[in-house]
N, C-alpha and C positions, 0 to 999 in steps of 0.2 A: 586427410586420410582416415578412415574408417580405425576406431579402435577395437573394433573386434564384432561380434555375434551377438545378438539377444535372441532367443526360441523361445517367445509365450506359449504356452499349451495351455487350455483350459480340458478338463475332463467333465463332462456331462452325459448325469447317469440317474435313473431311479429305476426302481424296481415294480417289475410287469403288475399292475394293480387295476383290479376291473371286476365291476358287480354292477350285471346287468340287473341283478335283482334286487336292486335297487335305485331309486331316483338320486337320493342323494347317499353316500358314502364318505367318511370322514378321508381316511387311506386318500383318495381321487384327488382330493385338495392339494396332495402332492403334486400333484402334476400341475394345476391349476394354476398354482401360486408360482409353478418355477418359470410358468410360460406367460403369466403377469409381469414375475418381476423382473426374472432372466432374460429368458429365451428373446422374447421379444424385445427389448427394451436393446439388446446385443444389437439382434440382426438390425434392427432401427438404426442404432449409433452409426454402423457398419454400412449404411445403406446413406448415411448423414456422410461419411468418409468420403466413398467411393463421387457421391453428386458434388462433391468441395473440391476430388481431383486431390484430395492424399492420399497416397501409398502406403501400404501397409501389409504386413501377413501376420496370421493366425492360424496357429494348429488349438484344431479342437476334436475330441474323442462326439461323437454321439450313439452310443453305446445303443444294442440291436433292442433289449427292452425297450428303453424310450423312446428311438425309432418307433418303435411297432406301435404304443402306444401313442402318438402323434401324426401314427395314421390309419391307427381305429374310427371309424367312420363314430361308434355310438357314442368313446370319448371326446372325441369334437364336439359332436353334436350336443354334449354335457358341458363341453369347455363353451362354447355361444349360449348358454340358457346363463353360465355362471358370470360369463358378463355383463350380459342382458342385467341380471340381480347384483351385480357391484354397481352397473349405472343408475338404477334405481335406487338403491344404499346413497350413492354418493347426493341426489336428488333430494330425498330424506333429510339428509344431514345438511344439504343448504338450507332447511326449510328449517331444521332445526336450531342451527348457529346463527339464523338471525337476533336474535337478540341477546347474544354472549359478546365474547371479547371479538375483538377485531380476526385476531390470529387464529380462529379458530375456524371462523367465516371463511377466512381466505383458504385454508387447509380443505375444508370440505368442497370448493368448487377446483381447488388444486388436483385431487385427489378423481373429481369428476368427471373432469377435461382430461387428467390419465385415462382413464378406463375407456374412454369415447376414443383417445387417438389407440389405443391398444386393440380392438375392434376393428375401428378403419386400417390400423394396418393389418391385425389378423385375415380379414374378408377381402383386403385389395390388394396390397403390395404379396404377400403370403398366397391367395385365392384358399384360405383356411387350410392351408396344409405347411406349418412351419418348417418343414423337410425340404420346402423349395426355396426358403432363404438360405439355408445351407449351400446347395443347391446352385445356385445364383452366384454368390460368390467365389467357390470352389471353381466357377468355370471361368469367371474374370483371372482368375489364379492369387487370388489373395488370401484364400483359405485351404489350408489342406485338412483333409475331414478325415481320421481315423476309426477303427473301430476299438472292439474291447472282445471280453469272455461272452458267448451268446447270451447267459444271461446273469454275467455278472460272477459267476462261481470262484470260488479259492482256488485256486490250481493247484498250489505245494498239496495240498489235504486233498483234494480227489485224486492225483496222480497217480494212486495204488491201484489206480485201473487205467491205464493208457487209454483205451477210448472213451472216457469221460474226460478227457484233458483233449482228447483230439477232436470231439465233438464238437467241445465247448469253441474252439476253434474255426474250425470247416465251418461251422454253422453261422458262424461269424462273419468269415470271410465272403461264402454265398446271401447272408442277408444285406450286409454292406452294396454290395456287385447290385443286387436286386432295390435297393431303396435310394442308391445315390450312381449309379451306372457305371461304375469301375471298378475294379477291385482296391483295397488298402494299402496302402504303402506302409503304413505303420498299425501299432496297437500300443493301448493303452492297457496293459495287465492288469485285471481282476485287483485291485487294493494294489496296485504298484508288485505284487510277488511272484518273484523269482523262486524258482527250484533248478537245481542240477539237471540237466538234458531238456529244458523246454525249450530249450532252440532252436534243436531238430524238429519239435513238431512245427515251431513259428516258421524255420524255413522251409518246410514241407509244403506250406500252404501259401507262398509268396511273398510273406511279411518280411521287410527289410530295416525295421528300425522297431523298438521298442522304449519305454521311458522306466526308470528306476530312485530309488533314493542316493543320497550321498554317499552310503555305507555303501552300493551296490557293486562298486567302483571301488572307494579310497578302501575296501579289503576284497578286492579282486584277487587273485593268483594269477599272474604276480600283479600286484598295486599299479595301479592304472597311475602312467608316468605323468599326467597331465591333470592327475588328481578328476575334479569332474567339470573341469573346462574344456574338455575334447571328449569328445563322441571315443568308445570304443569298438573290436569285432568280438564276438564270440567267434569260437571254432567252426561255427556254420554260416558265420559271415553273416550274423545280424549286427548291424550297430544298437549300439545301446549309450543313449542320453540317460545322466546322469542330474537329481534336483543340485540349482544352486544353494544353498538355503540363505545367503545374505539378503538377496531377493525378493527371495519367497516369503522370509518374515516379516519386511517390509510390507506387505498386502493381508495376507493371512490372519497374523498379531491381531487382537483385537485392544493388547493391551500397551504392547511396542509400536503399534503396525499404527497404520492410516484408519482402517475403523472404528478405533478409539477415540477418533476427536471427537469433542464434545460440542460440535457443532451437527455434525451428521445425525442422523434418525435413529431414535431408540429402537431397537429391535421389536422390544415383549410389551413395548404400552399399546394396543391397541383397544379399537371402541367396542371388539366382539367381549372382551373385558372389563372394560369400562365402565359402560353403560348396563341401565336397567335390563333387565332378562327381557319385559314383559314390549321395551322397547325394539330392543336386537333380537326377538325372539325368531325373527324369518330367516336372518342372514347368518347363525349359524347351524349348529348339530340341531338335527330333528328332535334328539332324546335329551336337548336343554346344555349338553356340552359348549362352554364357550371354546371360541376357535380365534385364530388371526384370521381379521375378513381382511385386515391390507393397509384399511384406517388408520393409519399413525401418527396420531398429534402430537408428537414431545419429541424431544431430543436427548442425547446421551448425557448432558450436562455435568455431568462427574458423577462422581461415586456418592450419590445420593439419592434417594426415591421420591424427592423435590424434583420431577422434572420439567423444565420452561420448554415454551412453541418451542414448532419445530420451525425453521426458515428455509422454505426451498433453496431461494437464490442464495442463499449467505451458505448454503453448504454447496450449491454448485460450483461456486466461485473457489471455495474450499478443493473442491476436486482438479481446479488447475494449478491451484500451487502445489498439491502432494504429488500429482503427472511431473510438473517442473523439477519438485524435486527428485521422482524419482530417474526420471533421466539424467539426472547430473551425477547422481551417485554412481547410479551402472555407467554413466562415461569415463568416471573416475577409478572406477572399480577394474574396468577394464584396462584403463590406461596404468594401474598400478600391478595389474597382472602381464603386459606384456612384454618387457624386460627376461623372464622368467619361460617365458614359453618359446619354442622351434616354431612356433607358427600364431596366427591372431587367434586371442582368448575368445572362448563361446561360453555365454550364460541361459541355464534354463531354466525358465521360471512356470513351475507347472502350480496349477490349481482348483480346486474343486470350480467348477463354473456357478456353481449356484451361490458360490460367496458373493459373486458381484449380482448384486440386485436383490437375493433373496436375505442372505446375512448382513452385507454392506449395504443399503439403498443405493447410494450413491457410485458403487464400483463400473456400473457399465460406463458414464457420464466420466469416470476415472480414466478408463480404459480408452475414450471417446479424444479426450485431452491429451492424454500420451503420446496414441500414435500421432496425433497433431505436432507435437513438441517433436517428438523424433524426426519427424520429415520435414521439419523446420528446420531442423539444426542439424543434421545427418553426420552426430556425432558417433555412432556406431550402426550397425547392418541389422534391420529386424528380419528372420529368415525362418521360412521354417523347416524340417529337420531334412528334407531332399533337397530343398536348397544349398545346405550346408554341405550335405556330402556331395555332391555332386561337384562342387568347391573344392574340396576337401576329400579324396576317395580317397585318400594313404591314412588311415588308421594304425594305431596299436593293436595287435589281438593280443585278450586275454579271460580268464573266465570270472564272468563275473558271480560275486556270493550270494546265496540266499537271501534272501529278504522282503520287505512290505516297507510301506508309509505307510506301518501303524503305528502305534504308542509302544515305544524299544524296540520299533525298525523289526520285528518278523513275524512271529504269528500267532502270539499271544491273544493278540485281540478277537481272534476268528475260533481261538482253541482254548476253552477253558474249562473250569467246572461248571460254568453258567450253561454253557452249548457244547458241552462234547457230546451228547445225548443223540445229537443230529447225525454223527458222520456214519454212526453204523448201519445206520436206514439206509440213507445214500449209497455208503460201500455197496450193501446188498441188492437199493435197487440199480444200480450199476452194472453190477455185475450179470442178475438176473436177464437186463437190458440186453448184455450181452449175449448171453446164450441164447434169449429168443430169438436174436437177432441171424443169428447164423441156423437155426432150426428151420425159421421162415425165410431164409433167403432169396427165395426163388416163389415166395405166395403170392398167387392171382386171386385171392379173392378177397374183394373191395373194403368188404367190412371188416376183415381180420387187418387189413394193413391199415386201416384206420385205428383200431381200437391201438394197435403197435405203436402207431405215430404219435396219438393222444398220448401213450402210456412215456414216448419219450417227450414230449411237450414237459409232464409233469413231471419228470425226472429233472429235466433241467430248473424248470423253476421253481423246484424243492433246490437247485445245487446255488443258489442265489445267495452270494456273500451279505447279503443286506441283512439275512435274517439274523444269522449266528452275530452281526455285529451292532445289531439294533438291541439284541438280548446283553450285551457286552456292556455298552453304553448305558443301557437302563429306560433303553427310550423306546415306547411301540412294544414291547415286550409281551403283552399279551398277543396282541395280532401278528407277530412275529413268531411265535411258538406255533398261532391258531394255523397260520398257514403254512409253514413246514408240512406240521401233523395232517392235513387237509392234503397234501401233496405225495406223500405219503399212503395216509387211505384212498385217495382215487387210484396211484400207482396199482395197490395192493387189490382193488376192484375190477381194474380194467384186466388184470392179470387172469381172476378167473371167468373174464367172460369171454378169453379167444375162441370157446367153446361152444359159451350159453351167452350168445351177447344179451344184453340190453340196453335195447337202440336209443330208450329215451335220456338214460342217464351220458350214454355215450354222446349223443347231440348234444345235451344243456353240455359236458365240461367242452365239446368242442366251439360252444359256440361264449361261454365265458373264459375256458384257458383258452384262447387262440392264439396264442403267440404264434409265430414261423409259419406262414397257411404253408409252404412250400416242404413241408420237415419229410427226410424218409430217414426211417428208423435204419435203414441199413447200413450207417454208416458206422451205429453199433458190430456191425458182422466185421 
């Protein structure tokens, strides 16, 4: 007998980043690295499942920015030149480990044979559009694909304008429907936060489940009876999963957790570091910046800056006993919650996606093992959150509290002295948005409802929770400032040209910000 529920959700997200006018761009590596070490290396494992004939489900957000960017024809076209240049790096580096250590030889054709199968799958299994592995699986039904805020916005801090909260939204909902052919069954909220009445807009626009922190839940009014082993209603009849965190620290931790061992791959040794400028000078920043090219010889070893090889298989091997163990905990976890509960305990384990592969090497390979062990031993139900209710449609309703997965659970991290700077721009161009919007309601002429649409393009991804928490963090902080401000001044431009257009600055932002080709500004009115 099944001891209860497991809901993985992984949330996968970055932030709309694109400069055609330029070849190479630091920022872009974002995307690069997560479809190196993430993205692909996921749908791979997922794709290793399904041909083995293991069963499995996955909830995963893939959030309308990195959609959009994952099927920008010119960022492709950047992501195939950037592998093209890691195969050639890896090339380089056989040529140059011949005459070093053993371990170091084997890591640089390790590392080469990556990048050549990450290619072959990108161009073949993929046809270079990684939104079809998604895709793929979603319709075998092993994966349910969520959205998120169109692009990422804080919801509690725009809300002083309802249609900046219902934008973020709708726009969501229609880009999801448009890039994966159905609409969403769930969302993944902007940084997990909750405000008072966003339910209404969530169920206004078809959304029936949402995910939260701990707190979101065990101080509900009234306290969610089930603590956060059962799904709750709000008053509008969304459910709302709730994080486990025994779970989730198990993975996450880099210090409690599985990332820790000092067998897995060091994060920050890499050879864009490493080595001579004069050597690495192609394979990173143009202007001499070293980068992570991906190159990583050493391992976590402990808590010392002595670090030894790194060992592929001696950390693969690693990755099935941490799977092992961690299904035996959640078996046990759940068998020691069932006594206690009216019905079988559910655990939700949400988490950044980009931990596995980009911060952990090893977590997709983790993730790979698991669902292995689970359907081996079908000591509890992997489901994901429709499955559950659907199971399970007698809920508690109750309301649940404000809050974030941020550092003290609200919104701190999004609101401080570092970034409060930002919200009053936003408020105003919001609100502005607004009243154009209903001025023009009814405009036939092509180039006024363009410069409108661009102007809300940039409004949204001026509304981009990444910034305010990239300034928070201490990380990207200039470039996080540059483009707020950037967002901002083209807002404030496009604004006086309903009049006096100017066609050409109005083409370049529509042909760099293009996020959403489909946007109509009236959902402003």
């Amino acid at each position: 007998m099944s001891a209860g529920y497991w809901i993985p959700v992984l949330h996968s997200h970055l932030p709309f980043v694109k400069h055609p006018e330029y070849e190479y761009f630091l920022e872009e590596q974002w995307l690069f690295e997560a479809i190196d070490e993430c993205y692909i290396p996921l749908l791979r494992n997922l794709k290793k499942l399904v041909d083995e004939g293991v069963d499995f489900r996955l909830t995963t957000s893939v959030t309308p920015p990195l959609a959009e960017m994952l099927k920008d024809k010119l960022l492709m076209q950047k992501y195939g030149r950037h592998l093209d240049k890691m195969i050639e790096l890896g090339n380089k580096e056989i040529e140059r480990t011949k005459s070093t250590y053993g371990e170091e030889q084997n890591l640089a054709h390790f590392y080469k044979e990556r990048y050549v199968w990450i290619k072959e799958f990108f161009t073949g299994f993929l046809g270079g559009n990684v939104l079809e592995g998604y895709k793929y699986f979603a319709e075998l039904g092993k994966l349910e694909i969520i959205t998120c805020g169109a692009t990422h916005g804080f919801l509690p801090i725009l809300s002083l304008n309802e249609k900046a909260v219902e934008a973020q939204i709708s726009i969501a909902v229609e880009s999801h429907k448009e890039n994966f052919g159905v609409y969403p069954n769930g969302i993944w909220l902007p940084e997990c936060a909750y405000f008072d009445g966003l339910d209404k807009v969530l169920a206004k626009y078809g959304i029936k489940f949402f995910f939260g922190d701990s707190h979101t839940l065990i101080c509900a009014n009234p306290t969610a009876q089930n603590s956060v082993f059962s799904p709750i209603y709000t008053p509008e009849n969304v459910a709302v999963f709730s994080r486990d965190p025994q779970s989730s620290k198990k993975v996450w931790s880099s210090k409690e957790g599985y990332p820790g061992d000092f067998n897995y791959r060091d994060f920050y040794r890499d050879i864009g570091y490493d080595l001579p400028f004069e050597y690495i000078k192609d394979y990173i920043s143009p202007d001499g910046t070293p980068v992570f090219t991906g190159f990583k010889y050493r391992k976590v070893t402990g808590d010392t800056d002595n670090k030894e090889f790194y060992n592929p298989q001696i950390a693969h091997d690693k990755t099935k006993e941490h799977a092992q163990n961690f299904e035996y905990e959640r078996t046990e976890q759940l068998r020691t919650l069932q006594p206690q509960m009216d019905r079988l305990p559910m655990l939700v384990s949400p988490y950044d996606a980009e931990l596995f592969g980009h911060w952990w090497f090893e977590g997709t390979d983790f993730l790979y093992h698991l669902f292995k062990e689970i359907d081996t031993n079908k000591n509890f139900t992997v489901a994901t959150p429709m499955e559950y209710l659907k199971e399970n449609p007698t809920n508690q309703v109750t309301i649940p509290t404000p809050s974030s997965w941020g550092d003290e659970g609200y919104y701190a991290v999004w609101l401080n002295k570092e970034n409060d700077w930002i919200y009053r721009h936003l408020h105003f161009m919001a609100d502005s948005m607004e009243e154009l919007a209903k001025r023009y309601s009814d405009e036939q002429d092509p180039i006024r409802v363009r410069i409108l649409n661009q102007m809300l393009r940039e409004l949204l991804l001026g509304q981009s929770s990444d910034w305010a928490f990239l300034i928070t963090t201490e990380t990207a902080i200039e470039y996080s400032e540059r483009r707020t401000k950037e967002h901002v001044h083209n807002f404030m431009e496009l604004s006086k040209m309903i009049n006096d257009v100017d066609l050409h600055f109005l083409e370049w932002l529509e042909q760099k910000n293009s996020i959403f080709q489909n946007i109509d500004y009236r959902i402003f009115a």
